[in-house]
PyMOL CGO cylinders between C-alpha atoms (Angstrom):
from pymol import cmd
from pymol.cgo import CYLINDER

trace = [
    CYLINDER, -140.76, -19.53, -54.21, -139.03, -20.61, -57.20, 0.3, 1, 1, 1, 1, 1, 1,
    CYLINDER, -139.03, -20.61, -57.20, -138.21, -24.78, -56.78, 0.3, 1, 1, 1, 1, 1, 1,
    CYLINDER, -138.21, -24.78, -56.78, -135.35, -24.74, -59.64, 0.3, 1, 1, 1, 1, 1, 1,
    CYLINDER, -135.35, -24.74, -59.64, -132.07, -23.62, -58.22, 0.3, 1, 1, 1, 1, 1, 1,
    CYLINDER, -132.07, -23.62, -58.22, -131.22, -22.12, -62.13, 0.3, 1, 1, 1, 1, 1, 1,
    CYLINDER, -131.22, -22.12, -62.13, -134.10, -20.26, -62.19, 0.3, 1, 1, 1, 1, 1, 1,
    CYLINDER, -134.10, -20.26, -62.19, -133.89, -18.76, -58.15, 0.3, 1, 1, 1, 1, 1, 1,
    CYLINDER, -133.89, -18.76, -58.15, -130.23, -17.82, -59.31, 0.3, 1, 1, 1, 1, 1, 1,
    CYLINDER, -130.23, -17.82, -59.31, -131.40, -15.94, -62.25, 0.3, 1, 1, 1, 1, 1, 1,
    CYLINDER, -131.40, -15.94, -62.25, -134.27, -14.60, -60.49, 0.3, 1, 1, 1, 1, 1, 1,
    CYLINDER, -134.27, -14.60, -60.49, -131.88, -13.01, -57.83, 0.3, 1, 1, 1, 1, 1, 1,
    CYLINDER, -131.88, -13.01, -57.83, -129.33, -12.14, -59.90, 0.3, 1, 1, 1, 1, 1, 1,
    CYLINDER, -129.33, -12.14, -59.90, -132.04, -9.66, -61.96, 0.3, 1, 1, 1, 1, 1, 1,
    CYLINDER, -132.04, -9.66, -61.96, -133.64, -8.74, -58.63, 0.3, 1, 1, 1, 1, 1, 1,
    CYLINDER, -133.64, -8.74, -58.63, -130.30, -7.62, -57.39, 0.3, 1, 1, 1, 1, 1, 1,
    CYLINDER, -130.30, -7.62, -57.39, -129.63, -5.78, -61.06, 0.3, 1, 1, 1, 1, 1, 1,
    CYLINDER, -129.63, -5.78, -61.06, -132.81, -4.38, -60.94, 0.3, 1, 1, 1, 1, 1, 1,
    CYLINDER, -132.81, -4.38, -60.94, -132.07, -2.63, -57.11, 0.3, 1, 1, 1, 1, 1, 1,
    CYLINDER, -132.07, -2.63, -57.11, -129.49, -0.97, -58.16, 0.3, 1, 1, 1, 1, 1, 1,
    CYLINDER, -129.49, -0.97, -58.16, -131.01, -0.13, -61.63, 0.3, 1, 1, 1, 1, 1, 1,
    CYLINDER, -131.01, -0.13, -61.63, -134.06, 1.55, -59.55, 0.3, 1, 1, 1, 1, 1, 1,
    CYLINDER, -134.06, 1.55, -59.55, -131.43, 3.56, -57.62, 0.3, 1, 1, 1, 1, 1, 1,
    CYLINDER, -131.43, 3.56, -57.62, -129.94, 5.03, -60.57, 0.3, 1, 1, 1, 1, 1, 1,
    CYLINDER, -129.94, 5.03, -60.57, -133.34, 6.24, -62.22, 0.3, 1, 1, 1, 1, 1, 1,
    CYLINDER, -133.34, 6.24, -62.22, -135.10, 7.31, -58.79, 0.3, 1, 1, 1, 1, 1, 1,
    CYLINDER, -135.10, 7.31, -58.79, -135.87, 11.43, -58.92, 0.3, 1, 1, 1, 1, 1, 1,
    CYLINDER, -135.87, 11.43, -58.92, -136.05, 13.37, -62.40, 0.3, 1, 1, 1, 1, 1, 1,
    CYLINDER, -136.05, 13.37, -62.40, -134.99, 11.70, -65.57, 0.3, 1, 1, 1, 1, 1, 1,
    CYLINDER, -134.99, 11.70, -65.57, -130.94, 11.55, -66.13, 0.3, 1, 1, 1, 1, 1, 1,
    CYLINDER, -130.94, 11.55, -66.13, -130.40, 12.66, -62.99, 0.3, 1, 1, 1, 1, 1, 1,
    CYLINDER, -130.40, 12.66, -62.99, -127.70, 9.97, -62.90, 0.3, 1, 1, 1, 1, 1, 1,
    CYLINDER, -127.70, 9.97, -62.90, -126.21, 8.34, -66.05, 0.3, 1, 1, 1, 1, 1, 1,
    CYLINDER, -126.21, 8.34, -66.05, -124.43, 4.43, -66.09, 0.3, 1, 1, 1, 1, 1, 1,
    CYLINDER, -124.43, 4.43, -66.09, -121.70, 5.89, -67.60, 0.3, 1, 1, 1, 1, 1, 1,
    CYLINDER, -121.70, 5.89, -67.60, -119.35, 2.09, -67.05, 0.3, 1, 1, 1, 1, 1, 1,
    CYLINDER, -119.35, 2.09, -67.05, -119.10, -0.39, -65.25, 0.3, 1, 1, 1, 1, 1, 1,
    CYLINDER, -119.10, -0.39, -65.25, -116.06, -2.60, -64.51, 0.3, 1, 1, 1, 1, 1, 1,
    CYLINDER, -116.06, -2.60, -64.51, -115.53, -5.90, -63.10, 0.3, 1, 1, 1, 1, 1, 1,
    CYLINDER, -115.53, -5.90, -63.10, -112.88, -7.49, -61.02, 0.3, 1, 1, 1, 1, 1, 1,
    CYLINDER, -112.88, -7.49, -61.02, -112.45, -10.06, -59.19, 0.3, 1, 1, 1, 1, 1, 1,
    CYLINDER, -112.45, -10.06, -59.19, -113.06, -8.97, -56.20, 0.3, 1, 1, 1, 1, 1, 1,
    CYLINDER, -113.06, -8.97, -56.20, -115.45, -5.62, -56.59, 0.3, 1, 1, 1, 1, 1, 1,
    CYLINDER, -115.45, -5.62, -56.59, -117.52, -4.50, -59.18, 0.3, 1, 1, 1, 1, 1, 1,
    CYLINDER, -117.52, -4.50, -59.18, -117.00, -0.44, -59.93, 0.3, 1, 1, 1, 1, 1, 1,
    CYLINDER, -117.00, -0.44, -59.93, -120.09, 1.52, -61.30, 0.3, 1, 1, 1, 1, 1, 1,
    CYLINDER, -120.09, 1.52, -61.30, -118.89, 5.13, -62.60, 0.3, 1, 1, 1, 1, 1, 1,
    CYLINDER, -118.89, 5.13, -62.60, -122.06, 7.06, -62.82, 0.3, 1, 1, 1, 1, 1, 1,
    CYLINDER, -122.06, 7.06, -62.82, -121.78, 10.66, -64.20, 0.3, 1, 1, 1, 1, 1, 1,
    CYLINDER, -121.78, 10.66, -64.20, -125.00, 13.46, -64.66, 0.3, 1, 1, 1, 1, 1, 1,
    CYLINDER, -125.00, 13.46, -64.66, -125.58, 16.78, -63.61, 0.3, 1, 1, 1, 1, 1, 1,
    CYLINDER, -125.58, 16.78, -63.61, -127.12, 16.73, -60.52, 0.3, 1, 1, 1, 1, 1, 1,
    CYLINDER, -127.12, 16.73, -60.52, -124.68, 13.51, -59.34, 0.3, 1, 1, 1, 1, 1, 1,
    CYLINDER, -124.68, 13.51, -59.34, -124.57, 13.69, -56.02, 0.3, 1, 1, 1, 1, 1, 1,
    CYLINDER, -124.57, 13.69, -56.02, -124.00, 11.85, -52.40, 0.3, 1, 1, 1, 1, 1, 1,
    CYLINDER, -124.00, 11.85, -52.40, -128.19, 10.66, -52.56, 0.3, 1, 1, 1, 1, 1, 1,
    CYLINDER, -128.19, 10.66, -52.56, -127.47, 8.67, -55.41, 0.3, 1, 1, 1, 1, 1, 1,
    CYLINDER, -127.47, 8.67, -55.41, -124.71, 6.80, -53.49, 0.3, 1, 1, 1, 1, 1, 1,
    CYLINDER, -124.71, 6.80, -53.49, -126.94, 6.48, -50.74, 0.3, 1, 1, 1, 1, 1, 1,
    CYLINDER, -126.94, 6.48, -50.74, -129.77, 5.26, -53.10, 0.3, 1, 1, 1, 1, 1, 1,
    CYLINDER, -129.77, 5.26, -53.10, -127.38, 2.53, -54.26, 0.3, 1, 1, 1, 1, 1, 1,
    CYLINDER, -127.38, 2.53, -54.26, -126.11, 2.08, -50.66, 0.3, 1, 1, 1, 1, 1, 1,
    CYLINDER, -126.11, 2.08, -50.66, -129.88, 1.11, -49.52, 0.3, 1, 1, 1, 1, 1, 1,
    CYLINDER, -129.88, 1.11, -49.52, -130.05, -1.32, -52.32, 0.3, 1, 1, 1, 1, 1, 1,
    CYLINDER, -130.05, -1.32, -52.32, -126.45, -3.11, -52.55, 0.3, 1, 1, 1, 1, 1, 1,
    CYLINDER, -126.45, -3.11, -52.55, -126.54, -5.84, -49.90, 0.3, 1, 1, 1, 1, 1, 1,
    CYLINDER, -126.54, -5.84, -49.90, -128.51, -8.60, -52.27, 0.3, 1, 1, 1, 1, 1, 1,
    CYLINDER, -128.51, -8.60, -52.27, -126.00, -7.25, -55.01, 0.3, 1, 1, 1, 1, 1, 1,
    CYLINDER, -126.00, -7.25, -55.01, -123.05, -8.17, -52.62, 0.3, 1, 1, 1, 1, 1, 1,
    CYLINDER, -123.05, -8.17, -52.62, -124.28, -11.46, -51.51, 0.3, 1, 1, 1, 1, 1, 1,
    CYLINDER, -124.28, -11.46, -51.51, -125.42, -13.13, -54.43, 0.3, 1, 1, 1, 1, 1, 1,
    CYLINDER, -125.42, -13.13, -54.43, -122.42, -11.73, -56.94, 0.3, 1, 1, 1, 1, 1, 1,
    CYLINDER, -122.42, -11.73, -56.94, -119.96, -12.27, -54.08, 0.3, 1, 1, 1, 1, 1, 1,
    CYLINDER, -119.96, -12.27, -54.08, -118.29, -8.61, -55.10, 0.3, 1, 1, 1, 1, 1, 1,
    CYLINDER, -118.29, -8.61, -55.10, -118.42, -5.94, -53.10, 0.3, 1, 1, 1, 1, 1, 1,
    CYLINDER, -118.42, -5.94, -53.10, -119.71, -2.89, -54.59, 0.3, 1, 1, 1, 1, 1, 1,
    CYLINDER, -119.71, -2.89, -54.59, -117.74, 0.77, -55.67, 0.3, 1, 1, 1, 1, 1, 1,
    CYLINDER, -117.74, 0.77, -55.67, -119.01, 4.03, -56.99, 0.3, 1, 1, 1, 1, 1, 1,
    CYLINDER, -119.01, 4.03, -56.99, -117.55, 6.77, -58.72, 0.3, 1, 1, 1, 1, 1, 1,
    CYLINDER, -117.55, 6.77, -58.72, -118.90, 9.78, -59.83, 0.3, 1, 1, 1, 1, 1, 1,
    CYLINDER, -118.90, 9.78, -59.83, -117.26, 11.72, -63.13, 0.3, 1, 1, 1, 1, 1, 1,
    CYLINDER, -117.26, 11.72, -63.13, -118.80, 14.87, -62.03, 0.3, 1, 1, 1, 1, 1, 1,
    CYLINDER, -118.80, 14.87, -62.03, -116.02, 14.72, -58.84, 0.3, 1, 1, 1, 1, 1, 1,
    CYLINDER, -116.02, 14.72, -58.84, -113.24, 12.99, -61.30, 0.3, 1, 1, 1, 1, 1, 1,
    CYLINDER, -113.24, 12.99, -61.30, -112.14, 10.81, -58.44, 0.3, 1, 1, 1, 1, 1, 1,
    CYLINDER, -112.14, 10.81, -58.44, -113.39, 7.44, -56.53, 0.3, 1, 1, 1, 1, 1, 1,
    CYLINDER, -113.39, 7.44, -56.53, -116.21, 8.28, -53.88, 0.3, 1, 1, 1, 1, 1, 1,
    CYLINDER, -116.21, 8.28, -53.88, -114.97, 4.48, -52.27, 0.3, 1, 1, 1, 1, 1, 1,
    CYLINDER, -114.97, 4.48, -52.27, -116.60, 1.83, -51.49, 0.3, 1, 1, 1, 1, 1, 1,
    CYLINDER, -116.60, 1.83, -51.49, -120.57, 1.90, -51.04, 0.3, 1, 1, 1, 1, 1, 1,
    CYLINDER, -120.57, 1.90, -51.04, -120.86, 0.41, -47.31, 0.3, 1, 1, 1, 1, 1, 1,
]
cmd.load_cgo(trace, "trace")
């Protein structure tokens, strides 16, 4: 694997990006839009809005969060703008 602790960081850090990036674009195109994301200091909150937004894109994400949590040290919230309201947290 990679020998430079930088570069394994960076690697994971886009490997765990990339997860929940896949998540988002699995199924027909704009199924599920990034509409923001916000970051505190404890949790990072993605607000994802499209037509067809729905509870298998928060499973999608929820298959794919745990390298997110572990190497950002955040734990991981969705909310749809379809619903208008917090689904809570991914677990």
């Amino acid at each position: 694997f990679v020998k430079d602790k930088k570069d394994r960081s960076i690697f994971l850090k886009l490997l765990a990006l990339m997860k929940i990036s896949e998540a988002l674009s699995h199924g027909k195109p704009n199924r599920a839009l990034l509409k923001s994301v916000t970051v505190r200091k404890q949790r990072v909150k993605l607000t994802i809005h499209g037509r067809s937004t729905s509870d298998l894109n928060i499973l999608r994400i929820n298959q794919r969060k745990m390298l997110f949590e572990e190497i950002f040290q955040k734990s991981l919230w969705i909310e749809t703008s379809k619903l208008g309201r917090t689904s809570g947290r991914i677990s």
